[in-house]
C-alpha positions in Angstrom: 0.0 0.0 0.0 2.9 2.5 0.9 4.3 1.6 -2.4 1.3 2.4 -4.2 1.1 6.0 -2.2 4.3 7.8 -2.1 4.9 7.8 -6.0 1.6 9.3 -6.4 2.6 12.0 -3.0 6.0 12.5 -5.1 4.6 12.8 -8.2 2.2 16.0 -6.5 5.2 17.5 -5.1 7.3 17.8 -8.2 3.9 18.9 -9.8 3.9 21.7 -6.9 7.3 22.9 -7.8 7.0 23.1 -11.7 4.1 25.0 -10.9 5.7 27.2 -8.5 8.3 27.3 -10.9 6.2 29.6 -13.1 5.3 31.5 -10.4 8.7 32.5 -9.9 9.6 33.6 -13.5 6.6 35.7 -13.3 7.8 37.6 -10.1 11.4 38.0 -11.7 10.0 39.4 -14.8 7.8 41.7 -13.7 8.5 42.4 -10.0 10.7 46.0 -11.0 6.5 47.6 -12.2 4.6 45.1 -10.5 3.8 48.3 -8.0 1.9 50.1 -10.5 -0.2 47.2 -11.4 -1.5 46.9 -8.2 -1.7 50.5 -8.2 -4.3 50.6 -11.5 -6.3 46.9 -10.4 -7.0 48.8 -6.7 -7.9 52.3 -7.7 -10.6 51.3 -10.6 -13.1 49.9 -8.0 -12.1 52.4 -5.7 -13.6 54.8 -8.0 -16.6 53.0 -8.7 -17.0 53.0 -4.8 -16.6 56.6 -3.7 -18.6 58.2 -7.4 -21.4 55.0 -7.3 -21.4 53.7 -3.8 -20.8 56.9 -1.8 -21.9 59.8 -4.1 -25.3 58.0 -6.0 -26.1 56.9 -2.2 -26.5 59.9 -1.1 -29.6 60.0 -3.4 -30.5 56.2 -3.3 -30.9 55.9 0.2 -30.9 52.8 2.3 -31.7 49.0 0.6 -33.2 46.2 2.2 -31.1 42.3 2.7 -33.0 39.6 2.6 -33.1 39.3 6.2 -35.1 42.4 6.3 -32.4 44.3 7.8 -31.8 48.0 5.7 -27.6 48.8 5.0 -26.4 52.2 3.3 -26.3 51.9 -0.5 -22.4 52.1 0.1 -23.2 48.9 2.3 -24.3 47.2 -0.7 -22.2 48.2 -3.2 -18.6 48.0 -1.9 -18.6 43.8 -1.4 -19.7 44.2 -5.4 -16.9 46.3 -6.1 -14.3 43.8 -4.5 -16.2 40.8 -6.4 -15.6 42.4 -9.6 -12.2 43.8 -8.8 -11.4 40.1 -7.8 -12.9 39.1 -11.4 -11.1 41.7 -13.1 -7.9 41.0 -11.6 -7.7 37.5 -12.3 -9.1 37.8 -16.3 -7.0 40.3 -16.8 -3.5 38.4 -15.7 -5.3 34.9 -17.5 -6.5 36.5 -20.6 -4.5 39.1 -22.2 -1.3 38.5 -20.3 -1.4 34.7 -21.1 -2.6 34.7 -24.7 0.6 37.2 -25.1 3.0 34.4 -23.6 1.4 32.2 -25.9 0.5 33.7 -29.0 3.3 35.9 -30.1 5.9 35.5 -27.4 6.3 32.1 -27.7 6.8 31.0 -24.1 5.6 28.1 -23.5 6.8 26.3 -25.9 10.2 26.7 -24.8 8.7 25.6 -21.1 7.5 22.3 -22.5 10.8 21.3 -23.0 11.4 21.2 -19.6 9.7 18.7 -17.4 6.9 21.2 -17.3 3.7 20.4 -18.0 0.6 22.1 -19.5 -1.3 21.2 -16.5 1.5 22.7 -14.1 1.7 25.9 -16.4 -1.9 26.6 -15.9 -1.8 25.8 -12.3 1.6 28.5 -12.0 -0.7 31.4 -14.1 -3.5 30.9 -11.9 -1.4 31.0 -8.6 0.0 33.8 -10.5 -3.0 35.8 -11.1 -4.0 35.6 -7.9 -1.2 36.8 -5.8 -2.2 39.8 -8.0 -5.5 39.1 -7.2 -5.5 38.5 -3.5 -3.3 42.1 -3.5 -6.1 44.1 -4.9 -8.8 42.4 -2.9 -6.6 42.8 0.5 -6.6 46.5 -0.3 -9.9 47.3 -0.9 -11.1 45.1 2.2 -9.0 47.6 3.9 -10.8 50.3 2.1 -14.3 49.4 3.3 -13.0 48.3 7.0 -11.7 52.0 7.1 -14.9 53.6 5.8 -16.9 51.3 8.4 -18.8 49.7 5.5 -17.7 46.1 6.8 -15.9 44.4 10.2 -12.1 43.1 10.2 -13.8 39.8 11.3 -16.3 39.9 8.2 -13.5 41.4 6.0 -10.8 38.8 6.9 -13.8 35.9 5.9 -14.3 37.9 3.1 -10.7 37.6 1.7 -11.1 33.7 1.5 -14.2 34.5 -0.8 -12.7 37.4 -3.0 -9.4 34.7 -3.1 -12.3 31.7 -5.0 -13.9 34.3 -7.2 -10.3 35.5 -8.3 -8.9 31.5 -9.0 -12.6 30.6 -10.7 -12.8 33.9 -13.1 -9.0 33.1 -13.6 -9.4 29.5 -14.6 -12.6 30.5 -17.0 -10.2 33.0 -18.5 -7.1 31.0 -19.3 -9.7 28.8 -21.2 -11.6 31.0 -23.0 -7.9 32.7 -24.0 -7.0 29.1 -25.6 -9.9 29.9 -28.1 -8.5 33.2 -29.2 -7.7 33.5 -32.5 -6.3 37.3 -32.3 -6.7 40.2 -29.9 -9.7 41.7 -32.0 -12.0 38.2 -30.2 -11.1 40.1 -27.1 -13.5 42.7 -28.0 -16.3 40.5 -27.3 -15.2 39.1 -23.8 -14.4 42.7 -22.8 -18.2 43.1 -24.0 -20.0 40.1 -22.0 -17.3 41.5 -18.9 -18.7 45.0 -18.5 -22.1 43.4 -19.2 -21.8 41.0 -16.6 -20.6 44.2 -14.1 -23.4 46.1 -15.2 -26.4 43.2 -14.2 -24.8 40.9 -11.7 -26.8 42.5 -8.7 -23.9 45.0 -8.6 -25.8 48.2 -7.9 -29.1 46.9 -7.7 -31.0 43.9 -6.1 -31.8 40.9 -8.6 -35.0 41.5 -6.8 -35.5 44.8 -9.0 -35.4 42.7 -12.4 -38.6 41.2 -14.0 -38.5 37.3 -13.5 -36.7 36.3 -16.1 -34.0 38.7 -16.4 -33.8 37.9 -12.3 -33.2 34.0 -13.3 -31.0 34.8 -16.1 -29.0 36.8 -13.8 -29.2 34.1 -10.7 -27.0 32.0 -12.7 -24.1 34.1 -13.9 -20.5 33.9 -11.9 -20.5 37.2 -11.1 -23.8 37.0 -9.4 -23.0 34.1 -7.7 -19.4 35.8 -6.6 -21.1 39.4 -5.6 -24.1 37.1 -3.8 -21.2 35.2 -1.7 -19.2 38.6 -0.9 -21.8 40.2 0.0 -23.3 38.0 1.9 -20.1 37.1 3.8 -18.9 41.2 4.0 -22.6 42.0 5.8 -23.0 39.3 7.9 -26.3 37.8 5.8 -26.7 33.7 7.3 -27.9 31.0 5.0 -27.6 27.9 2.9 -27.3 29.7 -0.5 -23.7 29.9 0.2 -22.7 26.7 -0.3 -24.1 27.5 -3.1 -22.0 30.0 -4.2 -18.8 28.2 -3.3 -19.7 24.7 -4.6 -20.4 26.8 -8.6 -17.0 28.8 -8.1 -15.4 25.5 -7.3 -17.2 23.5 -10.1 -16.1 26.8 -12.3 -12.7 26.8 -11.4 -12.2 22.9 -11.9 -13.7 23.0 -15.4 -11.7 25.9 -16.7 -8.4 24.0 -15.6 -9.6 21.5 -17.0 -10.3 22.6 -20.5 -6.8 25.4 -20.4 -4.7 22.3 -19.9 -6.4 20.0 -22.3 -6.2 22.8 -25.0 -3.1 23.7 -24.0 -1.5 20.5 -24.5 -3.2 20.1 -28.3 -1.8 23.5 -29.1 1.7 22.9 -28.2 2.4 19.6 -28.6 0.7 20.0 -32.5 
């Protein structure tokens, strides 16, 4: 039995360092500006929160949870904001970024000469994206602990969450990216991204849409990411989060899944 065990154990800690090994390149490339692009993932939602959150408050007024209790529109907006910062953040590193190293500049096929794998390179972007991920959400949870819009208990929960919906969106990104044909199809994922910002519960309650819009908007990732946050950030109980966790999870597994397998056709072609 131990025989059959500690290949497998060995064979998942070589996999960890190949993978880590990506992870490293990526911090030696990049880490002389990586400053400034923490700098432009944390202001962006920042924004959005003080012009949106703070300044249309003012005139929306105070919104209902489902538990019946009523939060400031800042309240409601801010755990949105650091959902889609989280999203944002981790497409952003898995899409452009990664269809770069592989397109044009050639990367990876130079790594799959090593004992690399596609599998392991996915794994080291992803881990990569969300160190740049994690950065922006640890900000901004400092952000709305500052303004009194959330607890440091409820804000370090909160960073576990913002941490899923960053390796999920990442995940669905490096696959969608293996489908790219040129930087123009990135017109039309920049497209369904700000659509999905605009009616994923973000500034308004899914409540507010007609039934079928509210269904059609139940279902999307960044719903269910801004629906886990927020919940989490405000202290809202229930069931629905396992919910949310179990599709971020199921989100995250298929889009590995589908990077490396496309990933391995591409390269090894």
């Amino acid at each position: 039995m131990l025989t059959l065990v500690l290949p497998r154990l060995v064979d998942v800690s070589a996999a960890s360092r190949r993978s880590a090994s990506v992870i490293e390149r990526n911090v030696a490339v990049l880490k002389s500006v990586y400053w400034l692009l923490l700098l432009s993932g944390f202001v962006e939602p920042l924004l959005y929160l003080l012009s949106i959150g703070v300044g249309v408050g003012t005139l929306v007024g105070d919104l209902p949870l489902p538990d019946g209790r009523l939060v400031s529109y800042a309240e409601f907006v801010a755990p949105a904001m650091l959902a889609s910062s989280a999203m944002t953040g981790a497409l952003a590193e898995t899409t452009f970024n990664f269809f770069g190293k592989m397109k044009y500049l050639k990367l990876y096929d130079g790594v799959i000469a090593t004992p690399v794998r596609p599998f392991e390179i996915a794994v080291g972007e992803l881990g990569w994206a969300m160190l740049r991920g994690s950065a922006y959400s640890a900000a901004f949870l400092g952000v709305m602990v500052a303004m009194d819009l959330t607890t440091v208990a409820r804000a370090l929960t909160a960073l576990p969450a913002a941490v899923l919906v960053g390796f999920a969106f990442g995940a669905l990104g490096m696959a969608l990216s293996t489908f790219m044909r040129s930087w123009q199809d990135f017109d039309l994922m920049g497209s369904a991204q700000f659509t999905l910002f605009l009616f994923s519960g973000t500034f308004v309650p899914a409540q507010a849409y007609p039934v079928l819009l509210r269904w059609l908007v139940e279902v999307t990732p960044l719903y269910r990411s801004v629906h886990l946050i927020r919940g989490v950030a405000l202290g809202v109980d229930g069931w629905a989060w396992v919910l949310d966790v179990l599709y971020l999870l199921a989100m995250m597994a298929f889009g590995l899944l589908v990077a490396s397998r496309r990933m391995g056709r591409l390269l090894y072609r």
